[in-house]
N, C-alpha and C positions, 0 to 999 in steps of 0.2 A: 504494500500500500504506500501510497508515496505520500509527500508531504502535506500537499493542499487536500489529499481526501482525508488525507488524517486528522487536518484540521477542521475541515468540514465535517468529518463525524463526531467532534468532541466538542466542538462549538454547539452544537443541537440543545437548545435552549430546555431544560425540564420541564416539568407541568409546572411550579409555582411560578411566579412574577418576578423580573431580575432585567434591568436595564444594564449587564455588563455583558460586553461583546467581543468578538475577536480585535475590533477594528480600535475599540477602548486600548486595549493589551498594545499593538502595533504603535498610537498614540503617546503610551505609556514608553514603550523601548525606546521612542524616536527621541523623548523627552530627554533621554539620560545616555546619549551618546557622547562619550570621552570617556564615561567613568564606571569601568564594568563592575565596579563591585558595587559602590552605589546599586546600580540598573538590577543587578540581580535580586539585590535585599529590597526594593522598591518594588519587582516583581511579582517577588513570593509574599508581599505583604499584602500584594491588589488582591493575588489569587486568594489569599485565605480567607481574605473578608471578601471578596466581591463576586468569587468566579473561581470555585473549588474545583468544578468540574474541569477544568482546564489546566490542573495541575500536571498533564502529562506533557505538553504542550510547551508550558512553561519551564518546568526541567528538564527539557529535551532544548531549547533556545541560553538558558543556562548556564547548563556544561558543555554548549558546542562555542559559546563565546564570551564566559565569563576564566579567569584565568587561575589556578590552582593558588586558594586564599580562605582566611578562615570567614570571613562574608559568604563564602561561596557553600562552606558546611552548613551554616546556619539559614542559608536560603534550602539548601535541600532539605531541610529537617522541617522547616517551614513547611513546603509542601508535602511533603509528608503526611502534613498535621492535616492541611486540606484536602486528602485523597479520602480523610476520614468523616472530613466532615461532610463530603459530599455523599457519602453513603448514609449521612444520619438523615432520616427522614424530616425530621424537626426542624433542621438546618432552615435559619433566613438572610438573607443578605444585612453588613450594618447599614442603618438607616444613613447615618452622617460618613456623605464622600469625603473624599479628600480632599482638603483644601487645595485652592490651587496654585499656593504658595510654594508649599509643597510638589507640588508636577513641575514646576519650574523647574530650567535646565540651570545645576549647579556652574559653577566655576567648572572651566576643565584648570586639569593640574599643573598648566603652564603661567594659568591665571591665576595660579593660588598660593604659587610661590613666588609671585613678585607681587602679593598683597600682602600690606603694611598693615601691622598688629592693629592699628588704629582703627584702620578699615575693618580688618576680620573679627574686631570687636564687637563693632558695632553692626556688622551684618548681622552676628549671630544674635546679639543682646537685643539689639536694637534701641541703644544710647551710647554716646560719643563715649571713647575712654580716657580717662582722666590719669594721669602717671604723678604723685606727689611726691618729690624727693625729698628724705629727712634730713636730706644735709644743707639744702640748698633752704630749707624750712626754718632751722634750727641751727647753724652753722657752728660745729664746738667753739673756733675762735669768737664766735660775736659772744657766745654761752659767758665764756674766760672773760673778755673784757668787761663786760658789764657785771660781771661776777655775780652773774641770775642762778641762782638753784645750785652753788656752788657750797657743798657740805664736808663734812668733817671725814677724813678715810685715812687708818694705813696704810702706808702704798707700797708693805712686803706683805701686810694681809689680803691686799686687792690683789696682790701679784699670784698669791697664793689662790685664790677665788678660780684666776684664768686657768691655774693648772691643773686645779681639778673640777673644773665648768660647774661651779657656783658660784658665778656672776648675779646671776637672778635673786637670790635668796639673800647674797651682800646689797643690794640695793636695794633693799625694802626694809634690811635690816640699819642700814646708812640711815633713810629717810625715818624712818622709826626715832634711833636714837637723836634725830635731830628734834623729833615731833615731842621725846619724852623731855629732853631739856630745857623746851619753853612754853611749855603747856604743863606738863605731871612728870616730877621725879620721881615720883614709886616705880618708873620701867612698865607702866601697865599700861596698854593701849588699846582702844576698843577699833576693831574692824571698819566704822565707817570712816571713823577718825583716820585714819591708815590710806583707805580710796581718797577719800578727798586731799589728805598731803599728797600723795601720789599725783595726782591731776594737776593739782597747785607746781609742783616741783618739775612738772613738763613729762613723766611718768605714763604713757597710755595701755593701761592692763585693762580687760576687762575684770566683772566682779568674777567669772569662774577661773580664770589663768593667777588672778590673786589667793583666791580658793589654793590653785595647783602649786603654786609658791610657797606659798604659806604649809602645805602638807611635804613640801619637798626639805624645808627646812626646819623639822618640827626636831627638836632637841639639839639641834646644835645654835641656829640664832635666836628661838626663842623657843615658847610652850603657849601650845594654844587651849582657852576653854575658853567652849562656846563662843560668845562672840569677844571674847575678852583675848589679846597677845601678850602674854610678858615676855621682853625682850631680855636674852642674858648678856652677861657684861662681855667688854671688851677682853678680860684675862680666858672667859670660857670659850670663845670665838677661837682666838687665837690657838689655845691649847688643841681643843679639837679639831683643825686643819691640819696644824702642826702636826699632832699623831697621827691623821689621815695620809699626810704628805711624805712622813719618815716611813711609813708600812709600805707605801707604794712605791717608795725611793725615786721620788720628783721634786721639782721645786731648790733642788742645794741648799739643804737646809743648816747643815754644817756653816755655812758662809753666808747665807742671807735668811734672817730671823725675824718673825713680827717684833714689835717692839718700838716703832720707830715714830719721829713726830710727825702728825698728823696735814696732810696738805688735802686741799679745797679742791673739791674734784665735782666739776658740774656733773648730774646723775640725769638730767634729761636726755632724752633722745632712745636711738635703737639700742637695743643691748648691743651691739658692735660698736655702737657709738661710746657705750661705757664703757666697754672692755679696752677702747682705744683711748681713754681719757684715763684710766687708771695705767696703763702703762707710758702714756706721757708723763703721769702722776710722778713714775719710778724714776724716771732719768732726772726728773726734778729735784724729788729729793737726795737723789746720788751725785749732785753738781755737774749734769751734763758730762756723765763719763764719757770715756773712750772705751769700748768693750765690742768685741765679736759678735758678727751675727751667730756664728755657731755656739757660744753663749747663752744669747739670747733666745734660741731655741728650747736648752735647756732651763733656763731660770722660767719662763711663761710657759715652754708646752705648747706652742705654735710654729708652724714651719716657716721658712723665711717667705713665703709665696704670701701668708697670711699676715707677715708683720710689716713687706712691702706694700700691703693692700691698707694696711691701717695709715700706714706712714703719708701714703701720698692723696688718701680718698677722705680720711675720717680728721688727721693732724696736719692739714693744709692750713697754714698760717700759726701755728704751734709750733711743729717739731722741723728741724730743721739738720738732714744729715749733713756732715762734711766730711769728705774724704779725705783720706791720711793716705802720706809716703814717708818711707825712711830709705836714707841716704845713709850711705855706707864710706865713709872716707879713708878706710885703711884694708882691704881684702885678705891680707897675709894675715892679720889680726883676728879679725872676725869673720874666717871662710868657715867655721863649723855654725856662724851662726846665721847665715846668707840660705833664704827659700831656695824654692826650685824654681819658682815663677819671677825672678828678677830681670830686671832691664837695666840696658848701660847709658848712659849720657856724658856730657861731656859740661865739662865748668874752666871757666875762667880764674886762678886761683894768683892770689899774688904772695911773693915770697919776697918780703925786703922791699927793694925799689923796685923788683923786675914783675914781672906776670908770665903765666906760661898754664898753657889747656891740658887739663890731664881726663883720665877718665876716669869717673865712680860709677858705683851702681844703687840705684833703688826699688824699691817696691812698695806696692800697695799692703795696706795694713789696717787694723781696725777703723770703724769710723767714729767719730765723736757726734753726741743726739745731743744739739741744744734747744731748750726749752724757752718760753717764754710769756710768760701771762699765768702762770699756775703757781701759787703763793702759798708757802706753807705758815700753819697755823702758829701764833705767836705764844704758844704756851705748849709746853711736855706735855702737862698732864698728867697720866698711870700709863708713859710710854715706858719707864724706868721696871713702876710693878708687873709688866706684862712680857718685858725682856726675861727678869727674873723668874716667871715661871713657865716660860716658852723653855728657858735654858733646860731646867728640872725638868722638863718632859721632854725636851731629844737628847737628855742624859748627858749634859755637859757643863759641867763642873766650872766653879768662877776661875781656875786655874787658865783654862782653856777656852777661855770668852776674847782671848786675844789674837789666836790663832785664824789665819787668815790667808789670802791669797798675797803671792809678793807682789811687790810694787810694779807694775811697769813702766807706766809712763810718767814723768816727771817733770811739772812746769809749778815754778818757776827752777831754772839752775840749781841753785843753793839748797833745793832738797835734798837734791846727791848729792850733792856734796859735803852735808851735814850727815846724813846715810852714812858716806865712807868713810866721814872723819872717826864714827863709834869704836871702831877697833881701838885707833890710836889713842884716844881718848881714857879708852878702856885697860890698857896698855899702862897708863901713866899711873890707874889707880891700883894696879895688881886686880883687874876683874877680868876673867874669861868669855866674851865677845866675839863675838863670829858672825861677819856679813856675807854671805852669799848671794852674789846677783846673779844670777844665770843669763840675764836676759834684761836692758833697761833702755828705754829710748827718750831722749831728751826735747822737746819740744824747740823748735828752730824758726816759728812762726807759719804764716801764710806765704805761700807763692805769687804770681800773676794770674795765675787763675783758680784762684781760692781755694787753692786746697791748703790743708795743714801738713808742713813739711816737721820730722821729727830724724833725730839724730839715732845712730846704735854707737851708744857712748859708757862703757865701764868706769874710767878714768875722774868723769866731771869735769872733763876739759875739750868742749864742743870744737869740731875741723873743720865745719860745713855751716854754711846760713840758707837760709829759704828759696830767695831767689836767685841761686847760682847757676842751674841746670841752661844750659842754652839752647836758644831755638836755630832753627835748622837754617836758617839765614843768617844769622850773625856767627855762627859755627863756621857754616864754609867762609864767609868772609874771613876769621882770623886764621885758618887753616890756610889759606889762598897767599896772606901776608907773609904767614910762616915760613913758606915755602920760598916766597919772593928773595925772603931775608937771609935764609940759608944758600939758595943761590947766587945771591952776590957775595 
């Protein structure tokens, strides 16, 4: 039997009442030409509601041109369904057709990938899409300036929060103690009291994500009944991190301990937004160190992809990296202390009256993070009582509260050199004194194109200044002269 009597035999209208017809179906495919998988699942949905009996028809137009996809199972199972119900006697067509929004011919897929989210929004919704940025809302720097919603935080406690991602639960517990200090010292706070600081303080939780917070940090920031919060102290926060952070051996806790004086950390915005305001926090209160990003990894518990995203998207007008080189002025000297990634340059060096170009070499080396606009709080406080029992709980004794990382880098001069004088000093009193530097670089200033240039200098007696290195034009020129001079 060939195709068109096949279809004239299964088209053959039953005895009930039913305006769907072959020429409907033909209508329907023609509508959804581009996009077979659409077409098939649009198909088998007319046939179920509209025109059972043509299920054979239909799955046979189908699988000869719909292409091997999981649309295409759920269209056959589809009719399936209607090979059944065209056997039930009962069966009646639905009342309400298809709309003809619906029959309309979609985008084909060429049209659908060069339409703008904008557009595909609002095709779908059927309202313009609106995109809010938090940064561009809220800007951390304008936060900092005007020192709006700018509260009280440890910033080796915050630091501690990042590395074991309770951020959330530190920020409600921040707002909290700020809410118990000028409303109720008893540390008690009630629930609504808690939302409405939160809003005030630029904070948008709902009332159930508050709910989730609040259950997320039940015995370590505070203790909930009913709708009552008591918030616990500053010494219990700390502790319990603390032992959280030494069990799971993150954080260096050996070397960077809560404890420390409190700096004004605005808490509005996205939690990214806080998590990057408390590690601005940190380099604040550590005076704009100089430290590795591989470091930096370790101490927060973020990859560098993550802390390059905070630096330049969340700390735009805050933080401010500068890149460091050191210059090496003696190589016989210091070859065991020379990377493997070093470059050579050439300097202009004067000796007495004369001058003459030798070569050094330098490299890149940590960066230094300075800060600006993040003020720390003008009072200790129980930064002293919460050192003292952070100590007692990672088991270290006041013997060994001095122990520390060596020094690297050294500005001004006279540090080293006060450093080296210890021995000799030591020396004169009959005291046993031992300086070991492995490793020390002297700060030599800024270059011409702002980087900070640092010396590798043992001694405390610097060979090299900042802007010595020459550029590749004045290079060949004294090179050129050199040459002239030796030739005559």
């Amino acid at each position: 039997m060939g195709m068109d009597a096949l279809l004239g035999h299964l088209t053959q209208k039953p005895s009930i009442t039913n305006t769907s017809s072959a020429q409907d179906f033909d209508r329907l495919w023609e509508r959804w030409e581009g996009d077979p998988e659409g077409r098939a699942s649009a198909a088998s949905r007319w046939c179920l509601e509209q025109a059972p009996w043509m299920a054979d028809v239909v799955e046979a137009r189908v699988l000869a041109e719909t292409p091997e996809c999981p649309r295409r199972h759920i269209a056959v199972a589809r009719l399936a369904l209607a090979r059944g119900a065209a056997a039930d006697p009962t069966w009646r067509p639905k009342v309400a057709q298809l709309e003809p929004q619906r029959l309309t011919r979609p985008p084909a897929p060429q049209e659908r990938l060069s339409e703008t989210i904008e557009a595909f929004y609002e095709r779908i919704y059927r309202v313009p899409l609106q995109i809010i940025d938090e940064r561009q809302k809220r800007p951390l720097h304008a936060l900092i300036e005007s020192q709006e919603g700018c509260l009280r935080v440890d910033p080796e406690l915050g630091r501690l929060a990042i590395v074991l991602h309770e951020v959330a639960p530190l920020r409600l517990w921040v707002v909290g103690r700020e809410l118990v200090r000028t409303t109720n010292p008893s540390g008690k706070v009630s629930r609504q009291d808690l939302r409405q600081a939160l809003e005030q303080y630029g904070v948008k939780y709902t009332p159930r994500h508050i709910r989730r917070v609040l259950a997320e940090g039940e015995g370590t920031y505070w203790n909930c009944d009913g709708e009552r919060v008591f918030l616990r102290s500053w010494e219990h926060v700390a502790t319990q991190l603390t032992r959280r952070a030494t069990k799971d051996h993150v954080g260096d806790i050996p070397h960077n301990r809560p404890g420390r004086q409190d700096m004004l950390v605005p808490v509005a915005g996205s939690l990214e937004q806080w998590e990057a305001a408390l590690y601005a926090a940190w380099f604040s209160n550590r005076n704009c160190p100089t430290i590795a990003r591989e470091t930096l990894e370790k101490l927060f518990g973020r990859d560098q992809t993550t802390l390059r995203r905070w630096e330049a998207q969340r700390l735009e007008g805050v933080l401010t990296v500068q890149r460091n080189y050191a210059q090496c002025p003696d190589v016989a000297r210091y070859y065991d202390l020379i990377p493997s990634h070093v470059v050579g340059y050439w300097a202009l060096v004067r000796e007495g009256k004369r001058s003459k170009l030798v070569q050094r070499l330098r490299w890149q080396i940590a960066n230094t993070y300075q800060v600006s606009g993040i003020r720390q709080h003008v009072h200790k406080g129980k930064a002293k009582k919460v050192r003292k029992v952070v100590n007692r709980t990672a088991d270290m004794p006041v013997d060994s509260m001095h122990d520390g990382w060596h020094r690297l880098y050294f500005d001004p001069l006279w540090k080293l050199r006060s450093l080296l004088r210890k021995p000799r000093r030591a020396a004169r009193l009959d005291i046993d004194v031992e300086v070991q530097l492995p490793l020390a670089y002297v700060w030599r200033g800024v270059d011409r194109y702002r980087n900070g240039v640092f010396e590798v200098n043992l001694d405390g007696h610097p060979y090299t200044h900042a802007d010595e290195r020459l550029g590749p034009d004045r290079r060949h020129y004294l090179q050129r002269m050199v040459v002239e001079r030796i030739a005559l």
